[in-house]
Backbone as a ProteinNet text record, in pm:
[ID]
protein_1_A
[PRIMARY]
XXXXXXXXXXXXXXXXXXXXXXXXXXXXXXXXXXXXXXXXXXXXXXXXXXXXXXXXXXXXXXXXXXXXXXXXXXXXXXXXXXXXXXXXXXXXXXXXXXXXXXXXXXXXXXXXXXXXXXXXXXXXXXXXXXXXXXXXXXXXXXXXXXXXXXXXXXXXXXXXXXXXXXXX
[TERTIARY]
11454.7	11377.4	11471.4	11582	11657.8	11759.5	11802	11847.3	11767.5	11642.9	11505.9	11536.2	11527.1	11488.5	11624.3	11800.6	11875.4	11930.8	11831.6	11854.4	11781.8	11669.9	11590	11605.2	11753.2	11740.4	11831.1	11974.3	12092.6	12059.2	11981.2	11976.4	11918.4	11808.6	11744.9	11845.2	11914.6	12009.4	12107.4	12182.9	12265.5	12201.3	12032.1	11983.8	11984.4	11966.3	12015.8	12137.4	12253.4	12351.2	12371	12364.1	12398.7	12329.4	12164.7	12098.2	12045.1	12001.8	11948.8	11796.1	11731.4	11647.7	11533.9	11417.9	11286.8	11209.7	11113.3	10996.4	10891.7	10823.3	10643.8	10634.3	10511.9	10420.4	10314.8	10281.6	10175.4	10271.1	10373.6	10464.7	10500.9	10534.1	10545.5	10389	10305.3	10163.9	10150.6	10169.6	10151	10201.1	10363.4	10442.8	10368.6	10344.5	10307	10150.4	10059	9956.3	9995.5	10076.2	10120.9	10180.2	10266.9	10297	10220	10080.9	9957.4	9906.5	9862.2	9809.7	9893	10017.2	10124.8	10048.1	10068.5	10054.6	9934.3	9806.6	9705	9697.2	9763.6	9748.5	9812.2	9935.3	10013.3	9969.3	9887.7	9808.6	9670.1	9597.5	9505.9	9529.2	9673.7	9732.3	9759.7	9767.6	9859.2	9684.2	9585.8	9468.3	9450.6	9459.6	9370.1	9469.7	9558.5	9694.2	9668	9600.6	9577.2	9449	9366.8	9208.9	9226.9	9322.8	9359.7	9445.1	9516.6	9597.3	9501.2	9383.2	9280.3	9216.9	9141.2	9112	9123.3	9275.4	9382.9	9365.3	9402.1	9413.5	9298.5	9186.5	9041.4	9030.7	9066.4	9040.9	9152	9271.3	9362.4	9268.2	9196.5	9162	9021.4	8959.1	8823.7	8855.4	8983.6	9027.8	9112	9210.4	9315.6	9447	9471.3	9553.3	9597	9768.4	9792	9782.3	9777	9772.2	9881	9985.8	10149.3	10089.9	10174.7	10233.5	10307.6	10371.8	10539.5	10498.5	10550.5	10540.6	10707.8	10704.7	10772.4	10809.5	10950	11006.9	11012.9	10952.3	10969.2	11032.1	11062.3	11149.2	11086.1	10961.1	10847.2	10937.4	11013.9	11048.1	11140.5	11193.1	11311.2	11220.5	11061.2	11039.3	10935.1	10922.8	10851.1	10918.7	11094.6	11170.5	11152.9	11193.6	11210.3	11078.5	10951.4	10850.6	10915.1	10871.5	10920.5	11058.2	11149.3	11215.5	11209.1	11122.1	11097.7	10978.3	10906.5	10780.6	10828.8	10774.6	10760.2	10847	10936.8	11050.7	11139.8	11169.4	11296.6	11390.9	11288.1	11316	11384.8	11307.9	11398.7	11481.2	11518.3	11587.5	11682.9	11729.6	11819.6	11890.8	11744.5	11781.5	11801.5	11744.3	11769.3	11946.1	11986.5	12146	12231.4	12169.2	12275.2	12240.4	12076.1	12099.8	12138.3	12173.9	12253.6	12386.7	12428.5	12602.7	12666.7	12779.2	12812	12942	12936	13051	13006.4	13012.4	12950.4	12993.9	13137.7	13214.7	13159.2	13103.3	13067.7	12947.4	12822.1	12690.9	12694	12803	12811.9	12839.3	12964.1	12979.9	12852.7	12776.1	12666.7	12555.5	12591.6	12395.5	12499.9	12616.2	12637.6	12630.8	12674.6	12655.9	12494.8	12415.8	12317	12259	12291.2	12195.4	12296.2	12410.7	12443.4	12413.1	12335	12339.7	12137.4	12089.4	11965.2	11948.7	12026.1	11979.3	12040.2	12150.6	12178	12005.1	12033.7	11908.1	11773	11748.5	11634.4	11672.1	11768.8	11800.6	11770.3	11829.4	11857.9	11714.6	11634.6	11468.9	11416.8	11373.6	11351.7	11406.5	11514.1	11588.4	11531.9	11502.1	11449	11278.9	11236.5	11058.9	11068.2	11126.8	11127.6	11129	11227.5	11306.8	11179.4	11100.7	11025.3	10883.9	10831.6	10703.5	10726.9	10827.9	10896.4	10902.4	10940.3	10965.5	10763	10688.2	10610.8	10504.7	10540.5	10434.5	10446.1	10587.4	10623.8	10599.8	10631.4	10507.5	10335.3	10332.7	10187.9	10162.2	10089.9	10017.2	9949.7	9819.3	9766.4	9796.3	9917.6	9949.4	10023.9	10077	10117.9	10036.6	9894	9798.7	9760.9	9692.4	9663.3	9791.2	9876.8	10004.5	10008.8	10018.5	10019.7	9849.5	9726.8	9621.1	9625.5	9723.8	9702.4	9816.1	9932.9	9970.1	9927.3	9856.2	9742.3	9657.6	9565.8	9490.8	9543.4	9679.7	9748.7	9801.5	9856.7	9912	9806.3	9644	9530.5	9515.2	9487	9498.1	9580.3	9715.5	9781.9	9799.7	9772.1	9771.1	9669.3	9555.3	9483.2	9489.8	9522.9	9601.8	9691.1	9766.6	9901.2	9824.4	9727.2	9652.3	9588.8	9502.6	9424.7	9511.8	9613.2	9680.3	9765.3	9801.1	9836.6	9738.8	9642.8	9522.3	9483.5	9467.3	9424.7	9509.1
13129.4	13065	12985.5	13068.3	12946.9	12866.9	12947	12780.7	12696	12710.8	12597.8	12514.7	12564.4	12506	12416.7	12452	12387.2	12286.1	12297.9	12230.3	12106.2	12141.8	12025.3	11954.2	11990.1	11923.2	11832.4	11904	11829.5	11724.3	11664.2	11542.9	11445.3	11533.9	11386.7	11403.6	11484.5	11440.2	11366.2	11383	11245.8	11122.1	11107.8	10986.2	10955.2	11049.9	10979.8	10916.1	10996.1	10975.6	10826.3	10767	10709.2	10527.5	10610.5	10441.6	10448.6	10562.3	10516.1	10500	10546.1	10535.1	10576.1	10575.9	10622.2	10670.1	10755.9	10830.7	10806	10792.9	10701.8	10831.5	10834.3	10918.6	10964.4	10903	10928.2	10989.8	10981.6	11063.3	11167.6	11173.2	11329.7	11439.5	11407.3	11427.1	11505.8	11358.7	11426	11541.3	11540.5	11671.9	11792.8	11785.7	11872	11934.8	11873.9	11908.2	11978.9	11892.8	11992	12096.3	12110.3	12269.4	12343.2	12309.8	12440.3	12449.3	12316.1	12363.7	12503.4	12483.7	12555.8	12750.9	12707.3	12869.3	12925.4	12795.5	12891.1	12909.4	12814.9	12844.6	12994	12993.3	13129.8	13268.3	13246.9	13366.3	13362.3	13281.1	13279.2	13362.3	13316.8	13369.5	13505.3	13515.3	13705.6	13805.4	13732.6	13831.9	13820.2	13720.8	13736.9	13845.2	13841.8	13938.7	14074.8	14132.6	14252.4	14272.3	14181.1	14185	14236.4	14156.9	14204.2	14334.9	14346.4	14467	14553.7	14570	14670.9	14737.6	14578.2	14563.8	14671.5	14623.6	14691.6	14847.8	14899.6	15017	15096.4	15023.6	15079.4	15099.5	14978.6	14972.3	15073.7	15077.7	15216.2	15311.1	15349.2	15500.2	15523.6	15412.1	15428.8	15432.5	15371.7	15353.8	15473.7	15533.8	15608.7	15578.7	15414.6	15374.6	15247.5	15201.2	15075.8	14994.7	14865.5	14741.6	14691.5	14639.9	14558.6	14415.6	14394.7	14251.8	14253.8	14135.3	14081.2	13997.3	14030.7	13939.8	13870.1	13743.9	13650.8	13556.3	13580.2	13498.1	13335.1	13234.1	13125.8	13033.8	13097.9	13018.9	12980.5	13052.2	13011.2	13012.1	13104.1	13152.8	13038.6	12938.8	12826.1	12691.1	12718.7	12589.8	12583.2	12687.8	12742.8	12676.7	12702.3	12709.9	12518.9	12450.2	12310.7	12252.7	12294.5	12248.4	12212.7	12348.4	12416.1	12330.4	12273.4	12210	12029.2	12012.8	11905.7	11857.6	11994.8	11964	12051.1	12075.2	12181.3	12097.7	12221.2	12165.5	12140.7	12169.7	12140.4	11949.4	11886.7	11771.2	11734	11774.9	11767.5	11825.6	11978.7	12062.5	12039.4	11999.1	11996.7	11831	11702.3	11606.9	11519.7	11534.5	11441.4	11454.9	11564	11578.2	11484	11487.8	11432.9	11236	11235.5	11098.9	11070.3	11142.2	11113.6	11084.8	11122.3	11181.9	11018.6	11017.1	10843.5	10896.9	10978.6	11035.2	11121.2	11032	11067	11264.6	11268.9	11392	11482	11450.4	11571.6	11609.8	11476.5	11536	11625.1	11571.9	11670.6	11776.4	11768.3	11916.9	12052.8	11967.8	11965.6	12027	12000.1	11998.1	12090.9	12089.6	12236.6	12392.2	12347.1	12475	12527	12416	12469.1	12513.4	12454.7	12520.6	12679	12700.1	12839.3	12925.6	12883.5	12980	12969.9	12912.4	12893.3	13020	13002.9	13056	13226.4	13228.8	13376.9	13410.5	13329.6	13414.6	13449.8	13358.9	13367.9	13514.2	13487.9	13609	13776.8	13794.5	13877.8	13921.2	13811.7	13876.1	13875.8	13826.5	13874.8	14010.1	14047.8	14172.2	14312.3	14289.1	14412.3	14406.5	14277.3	14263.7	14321.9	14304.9	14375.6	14502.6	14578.4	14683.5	14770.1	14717.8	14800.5	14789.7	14699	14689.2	14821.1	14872.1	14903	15073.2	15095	15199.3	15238.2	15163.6	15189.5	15205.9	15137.2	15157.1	15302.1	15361.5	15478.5	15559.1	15545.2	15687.1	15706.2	15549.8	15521.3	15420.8	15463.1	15379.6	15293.6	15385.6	15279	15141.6	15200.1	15119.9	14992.1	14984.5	14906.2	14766.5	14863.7	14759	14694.2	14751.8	14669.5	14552.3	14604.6	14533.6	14370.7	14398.4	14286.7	14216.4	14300.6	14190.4	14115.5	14202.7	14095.6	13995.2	14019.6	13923.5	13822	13856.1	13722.1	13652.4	13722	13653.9	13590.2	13642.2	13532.6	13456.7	13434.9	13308.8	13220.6	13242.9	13154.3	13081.5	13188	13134.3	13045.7	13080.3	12932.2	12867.8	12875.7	12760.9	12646.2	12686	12655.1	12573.4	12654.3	12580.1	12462.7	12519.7	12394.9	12274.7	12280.6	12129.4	12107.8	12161	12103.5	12036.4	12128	12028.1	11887.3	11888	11744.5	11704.5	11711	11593.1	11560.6	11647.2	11551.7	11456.3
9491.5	9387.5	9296.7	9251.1	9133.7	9235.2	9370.7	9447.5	9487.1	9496.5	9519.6	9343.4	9265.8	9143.7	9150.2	9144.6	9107.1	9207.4	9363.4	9447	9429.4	9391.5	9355.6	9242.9	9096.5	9013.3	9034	9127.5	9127.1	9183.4	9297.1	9340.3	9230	9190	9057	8977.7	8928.4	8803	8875.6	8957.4	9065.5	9006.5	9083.9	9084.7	8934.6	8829.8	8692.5	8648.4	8730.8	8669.1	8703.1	8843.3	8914.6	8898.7	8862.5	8852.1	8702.7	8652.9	8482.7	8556.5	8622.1	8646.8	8542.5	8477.9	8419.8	8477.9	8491.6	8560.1	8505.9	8547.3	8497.2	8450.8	8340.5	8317.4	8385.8	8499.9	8589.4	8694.1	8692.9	8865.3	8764.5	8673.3	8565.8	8582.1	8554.6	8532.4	8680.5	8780.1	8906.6	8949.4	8958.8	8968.3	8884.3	8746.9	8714.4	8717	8804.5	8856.4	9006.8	9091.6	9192.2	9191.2	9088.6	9010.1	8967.4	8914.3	8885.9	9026.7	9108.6	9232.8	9325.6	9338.2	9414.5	9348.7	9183.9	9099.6	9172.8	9162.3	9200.6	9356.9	9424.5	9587	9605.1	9482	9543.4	9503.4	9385.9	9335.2	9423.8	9523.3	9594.3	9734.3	9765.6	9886.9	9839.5	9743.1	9708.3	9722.8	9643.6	9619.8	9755.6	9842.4	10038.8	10064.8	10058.5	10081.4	10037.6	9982.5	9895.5	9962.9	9963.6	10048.9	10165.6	10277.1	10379.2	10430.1	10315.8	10346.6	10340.3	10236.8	10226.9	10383.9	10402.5	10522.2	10651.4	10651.5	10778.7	10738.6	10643.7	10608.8	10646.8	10551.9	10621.7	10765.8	10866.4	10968	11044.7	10984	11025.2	11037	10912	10890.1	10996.4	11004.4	11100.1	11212.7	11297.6	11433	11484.3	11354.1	11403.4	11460.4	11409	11507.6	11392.2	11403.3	11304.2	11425.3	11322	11377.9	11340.4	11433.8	11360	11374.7	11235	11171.3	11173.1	11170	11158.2	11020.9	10906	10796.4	10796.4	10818.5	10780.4	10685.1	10617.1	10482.9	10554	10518.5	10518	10408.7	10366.9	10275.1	10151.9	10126.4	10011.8	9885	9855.3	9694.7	9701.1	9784.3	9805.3	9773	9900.3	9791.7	9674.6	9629.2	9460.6	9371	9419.2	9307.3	9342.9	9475.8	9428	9365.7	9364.2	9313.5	9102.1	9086	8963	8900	9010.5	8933.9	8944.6	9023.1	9009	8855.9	8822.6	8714.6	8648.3	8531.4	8403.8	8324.1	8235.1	8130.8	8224.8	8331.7	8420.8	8404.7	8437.6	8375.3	8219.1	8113.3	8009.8	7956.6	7978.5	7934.9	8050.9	8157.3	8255.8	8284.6	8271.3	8305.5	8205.5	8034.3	7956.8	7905.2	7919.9	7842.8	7969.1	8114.6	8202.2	8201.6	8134.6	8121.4	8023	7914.6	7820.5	7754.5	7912.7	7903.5	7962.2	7881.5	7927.4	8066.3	8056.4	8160	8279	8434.9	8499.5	8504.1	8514.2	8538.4	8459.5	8311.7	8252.2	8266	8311.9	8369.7	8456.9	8622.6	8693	8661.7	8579.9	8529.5	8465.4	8396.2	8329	8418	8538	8639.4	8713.6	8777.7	8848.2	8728.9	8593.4	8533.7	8499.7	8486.2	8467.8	8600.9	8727.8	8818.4	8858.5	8828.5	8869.1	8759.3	8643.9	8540.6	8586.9	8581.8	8655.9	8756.3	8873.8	8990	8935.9	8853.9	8814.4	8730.4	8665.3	8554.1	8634.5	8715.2	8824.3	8930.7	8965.2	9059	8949.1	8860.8	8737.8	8720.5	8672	8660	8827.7	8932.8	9022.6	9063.3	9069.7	9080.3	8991.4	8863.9	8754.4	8760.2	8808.6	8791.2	8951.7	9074.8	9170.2	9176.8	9091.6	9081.6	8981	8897.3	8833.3	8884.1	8955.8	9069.4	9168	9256.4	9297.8	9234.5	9101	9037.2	9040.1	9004.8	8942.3	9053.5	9148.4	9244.5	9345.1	9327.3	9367.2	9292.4	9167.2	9092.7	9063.6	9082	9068.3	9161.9	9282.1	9405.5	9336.4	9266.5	9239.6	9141.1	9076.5	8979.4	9097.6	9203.2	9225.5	9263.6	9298.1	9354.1	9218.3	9109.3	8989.7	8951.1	8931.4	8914.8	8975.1	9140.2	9252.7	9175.7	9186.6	9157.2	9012.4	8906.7	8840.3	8800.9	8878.1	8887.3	8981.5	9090.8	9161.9	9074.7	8987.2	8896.9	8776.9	8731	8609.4	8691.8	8807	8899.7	8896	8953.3	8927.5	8843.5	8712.2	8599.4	8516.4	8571	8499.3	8595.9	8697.4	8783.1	8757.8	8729.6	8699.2	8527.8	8486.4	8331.8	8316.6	8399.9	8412.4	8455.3	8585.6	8623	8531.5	8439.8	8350.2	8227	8189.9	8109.3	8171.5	8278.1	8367.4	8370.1	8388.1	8407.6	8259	8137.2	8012.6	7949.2
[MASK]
++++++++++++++++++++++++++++++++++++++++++++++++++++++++++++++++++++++++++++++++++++++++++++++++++++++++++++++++++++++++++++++++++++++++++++++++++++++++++++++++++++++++

């Protein structure tokens, strides 16, 4: 997730350093409508995910027998993070200091420290919000399932937020 985010900033901050380029307000807007779409696709995919796992389980217990999956990492949390850093604050808190900088050397300098302090801080909370989902769903089952649904339904929800504020 934070090498998706700082992968996706270092090239646009390059393309800042390099041409002085501007970004429309309508390709800003856009990005950041495809960033709520992504929230709620991924909180849509997590509740089918919880639906289905139900599913299976039920269908364990009526059959007597599991059914295998192979769940496969595709690289989602890699391109979350380049979405995320192409929209939100990522742009100004990362790209206005490097179009600001009259020295190409110190932007660079500038966009590698922020994306390794990025991808630490990202790693750091994935690691303890893992680590206590994890804690909590082992003392409390059910707590893990409430947990997972509502973080599906606040993913919706600002997914859903974030597009509405890009579109007004």
């Amino acid at each position: 997730w934070g090498l998706g985010h700082s992968g996706a900033i270092a090239p646009v901050g390059g393309v800042l350093v390099l041409l002085d380029p501007r970004i429309p307000d309508g390709v800003a807007r856009g990005l950041e409508f495809g960033v709520g779409g992504l929230l709620t696709a991924l909180g849509l995919w997590l509740l089918w995910s919880i639906l289905h796992g139900r599913a299976h389980a039920l269908a364990e217990g009526a059959h007597g027998h599991a059914h295998g999956h192979s769940h496969h990492d595709r690289g989602g949390s890699l391109w979350v993070g380049v979405a995320h850093g192409l929209a939100g604050t990522a742009p100004l808190i990362a790209l206005l200091p490097v179009a600001l900088t009259a020295s190409p050397a110190l932007a660079a300098g500038y966009l590698l420290f922020f994306g390794l302090g990025t991808t630490l801080a990202m790693g750091i909370y994935a690691l303890v919000a893992g680590a206590l989902f994890h804690q909590a769903g082992g003392r409390f089952p059910a707590l893990a399932g409430v947990l997972r649904a509502a973080t599906a339904v606040g993913s919706v929800a600002l997914g859903i937020a974030w597009m509405y504020g890009a579109a007004a």
